[in-house]
Structures are given as structure tokens and as C-alpha cells.
C-alpha positions as CSV (number, residue, x, y, z in Angstrom):
1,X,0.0,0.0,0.0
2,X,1.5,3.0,-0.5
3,X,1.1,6.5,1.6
4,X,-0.7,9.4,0.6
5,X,-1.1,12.6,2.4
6,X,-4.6,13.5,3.7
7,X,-5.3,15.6,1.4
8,X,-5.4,12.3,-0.9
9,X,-3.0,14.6,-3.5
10,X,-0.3,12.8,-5.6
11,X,3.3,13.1,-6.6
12,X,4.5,15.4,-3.5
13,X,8.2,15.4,-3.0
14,X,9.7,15.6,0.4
15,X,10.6,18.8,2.4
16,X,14.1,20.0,1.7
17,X,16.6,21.9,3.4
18,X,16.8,24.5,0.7
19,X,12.7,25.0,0.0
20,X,12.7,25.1,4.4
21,X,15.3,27.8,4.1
22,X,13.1,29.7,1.2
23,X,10.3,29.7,3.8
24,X,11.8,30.4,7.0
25,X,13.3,33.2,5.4
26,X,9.9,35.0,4.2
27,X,8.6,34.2,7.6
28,X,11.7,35.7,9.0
29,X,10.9,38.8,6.8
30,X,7.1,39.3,7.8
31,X,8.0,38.9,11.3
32,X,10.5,40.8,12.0
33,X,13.4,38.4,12.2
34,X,12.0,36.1,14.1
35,X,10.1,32.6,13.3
36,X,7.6,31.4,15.8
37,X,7.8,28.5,17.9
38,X,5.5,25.6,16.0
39,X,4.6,27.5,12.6
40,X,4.6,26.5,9.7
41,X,8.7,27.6,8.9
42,X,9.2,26.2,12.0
43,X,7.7,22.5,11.0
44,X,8.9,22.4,7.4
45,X,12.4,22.9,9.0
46,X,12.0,20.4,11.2
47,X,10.6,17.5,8.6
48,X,13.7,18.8,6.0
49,X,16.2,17.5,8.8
50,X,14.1,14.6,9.5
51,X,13.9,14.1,5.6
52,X,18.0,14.4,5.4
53,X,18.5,12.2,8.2
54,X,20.0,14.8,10.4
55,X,17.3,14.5,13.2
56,X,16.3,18.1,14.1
57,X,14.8,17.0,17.9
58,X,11.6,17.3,18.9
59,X,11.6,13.8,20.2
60,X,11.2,10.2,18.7
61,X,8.9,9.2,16.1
């Protein structure tokens, strides 16, 4: 069986370190240099370290 999001959507490719930066960086912008604990900059750079394998905390999985 293979894994689909919820959103039942196709042909995703997973969060990288680069496309993390891109948006951490425009959140960084809009608020003022900082990025909030738990948005959405915050969890995409989170999944591009789990994604390369490089952990990133936030506990086990």
C-alpha cells in the first residue's frame, strides 16, 4: 500500500533543506526576524532535517 497525504493529492516530493530555508526566510521577513515557535517555517524545518536524516529534535517518532 503505499502513503498518501490526507489531502489524498499525488506526486508530492519531500521537504528539503533548501525549499525550508526559502520559507523560513519570508517568515523571518514578515515577522520581523524572528520565526515562531510551532509555525509552519518552524515545522517544514524540522521535517527537511528529519527528511535528510539529520534528526532536528523534537523527540522520537
Amino acid at each position: 500500500m503505499s502513503q498518501q497525504s490526507s489531502s489524498g493529492s499525488q506526486g508530492q516530493s519531500p521537504m528539503t533543506s533548501a525549499a525550508a530555508a526559502r520559507i523560513q526566510s519570508a517568515a523571518a521577513k514578515v515577522g520581523g526576524g524572528q520565526v515562531a515557535k510551532g509555525s509552519f517555517a518552524a515545522r517544514a524545518q524540522s521535517a527537511a532535517a528529519h527528511n535528510s536524516g539529520k534528526g532536528g529534535g523534537g523527540g522520537k517518532r
